[in-house]
C-alpha positions as CSV (number, residue, x, y, z in Angstrom):
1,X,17.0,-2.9,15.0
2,X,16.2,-4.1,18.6
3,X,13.3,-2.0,19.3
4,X,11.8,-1.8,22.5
5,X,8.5,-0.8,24.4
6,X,6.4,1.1,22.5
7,X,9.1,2.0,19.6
8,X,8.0,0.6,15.8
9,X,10.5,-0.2,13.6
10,X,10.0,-0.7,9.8
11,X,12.5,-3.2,7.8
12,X,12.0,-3.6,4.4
13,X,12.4,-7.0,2.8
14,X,10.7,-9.2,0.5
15,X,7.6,-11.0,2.2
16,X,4.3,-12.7,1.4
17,X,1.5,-11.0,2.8
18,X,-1.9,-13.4,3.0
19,X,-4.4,-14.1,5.4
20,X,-5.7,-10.2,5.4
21,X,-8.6,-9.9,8.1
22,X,-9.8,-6.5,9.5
23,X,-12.1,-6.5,12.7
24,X,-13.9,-3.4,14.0
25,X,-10.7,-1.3,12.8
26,X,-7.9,-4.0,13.4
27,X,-5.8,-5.1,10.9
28,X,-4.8,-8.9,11.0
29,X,-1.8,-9.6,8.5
30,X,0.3,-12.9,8.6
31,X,3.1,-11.4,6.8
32,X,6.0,-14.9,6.1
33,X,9.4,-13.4,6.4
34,X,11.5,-15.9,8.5
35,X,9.8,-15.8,12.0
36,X,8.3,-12.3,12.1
37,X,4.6,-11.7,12.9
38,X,2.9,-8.2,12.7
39,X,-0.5,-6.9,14.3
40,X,-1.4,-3.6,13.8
41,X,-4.6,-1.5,13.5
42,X,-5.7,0.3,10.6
43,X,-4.9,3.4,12.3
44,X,-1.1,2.9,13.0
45,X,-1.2,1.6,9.3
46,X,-2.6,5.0,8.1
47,X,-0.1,6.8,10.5
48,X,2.6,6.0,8.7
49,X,4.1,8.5,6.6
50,X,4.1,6.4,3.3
51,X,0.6,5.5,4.0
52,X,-1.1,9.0,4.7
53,X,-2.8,9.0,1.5
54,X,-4.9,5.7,1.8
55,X,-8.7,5.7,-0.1
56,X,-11.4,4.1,2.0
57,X,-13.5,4.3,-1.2
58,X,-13.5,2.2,-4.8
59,X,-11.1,2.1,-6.5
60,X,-12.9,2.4,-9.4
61,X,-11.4,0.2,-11.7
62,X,-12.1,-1.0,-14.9
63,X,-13.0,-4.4,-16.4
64,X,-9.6,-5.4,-16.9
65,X,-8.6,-4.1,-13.3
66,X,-7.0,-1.1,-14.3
67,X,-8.2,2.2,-12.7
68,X,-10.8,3.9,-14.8
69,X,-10.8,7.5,-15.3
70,X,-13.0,8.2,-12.3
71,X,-10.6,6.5,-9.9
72,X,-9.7,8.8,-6.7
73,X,-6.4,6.7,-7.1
74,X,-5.2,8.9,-9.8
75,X,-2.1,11.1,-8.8
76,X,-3.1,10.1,-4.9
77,X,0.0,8.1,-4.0
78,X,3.2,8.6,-2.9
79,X,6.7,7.6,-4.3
80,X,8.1,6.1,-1.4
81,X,9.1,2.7,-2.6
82,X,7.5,3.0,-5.6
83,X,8.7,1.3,-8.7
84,X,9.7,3.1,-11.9
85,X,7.2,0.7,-13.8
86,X,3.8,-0.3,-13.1
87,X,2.7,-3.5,-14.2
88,X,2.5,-3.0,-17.9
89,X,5.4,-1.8,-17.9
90,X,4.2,1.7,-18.4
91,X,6.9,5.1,-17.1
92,X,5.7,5.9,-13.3
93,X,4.4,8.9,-12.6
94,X,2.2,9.4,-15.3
95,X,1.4,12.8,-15.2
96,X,0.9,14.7,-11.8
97,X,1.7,12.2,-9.4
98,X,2.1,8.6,-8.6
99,X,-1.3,6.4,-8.8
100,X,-2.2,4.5,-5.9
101,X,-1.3,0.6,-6.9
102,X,0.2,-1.4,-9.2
103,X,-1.5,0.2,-12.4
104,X,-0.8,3.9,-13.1
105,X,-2.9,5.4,-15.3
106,X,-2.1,7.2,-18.3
């Protein structure tokens, strides 16, 4: 807490993320949680540790937005922060690793 200059800090808390707006490479997020604002590029977003693994591509999902079989989200996450369960309810990881997103695949 009480970073200055250049130095980032990350808090996690509960927050409702809308308003999502990218412009030549700059993310735009309005992120609701009490008085805090955040503006950051895409590239300080991909930076981060946790984040290291984004896909640029489709996700390839299927009609009932769950990722297909083809999906380059499959085993391509990371478990920091992620949640034992994925939205079904379903065991997370499902085989080798976590799945990018609320579904994991299995």
């Amino acid at each position: 807490y009480g970073a200055t200059g250049s130095t980032s800090m990350i808090h996690m808390r509960t927050f409702l993320a809308e308003n999502d707006l990218t412009d030549d490479g700059v993310l735009y997020r309005h992120w609701d949680g009490g008085s805090t604002s955040l503006l950051a590029t895409i590239g300080e977003v991909n930076a981060l540790s946790f984040a290291s693994n984004n896909i640029d591509d489709d996700p390839e999902l299927d009609g009932s937005f769950h990722l297909s079989n083809a999906s380059a989200c499959i085993d391509a996450g990371t478990d920091f922060e992620a949640p034992d369960l994925d939205l079904d309810n379903q065991p997370r990881p499902q085989g080798q690793g976590v799945d990018i997103g609320a579904d994991e695949a299995g």
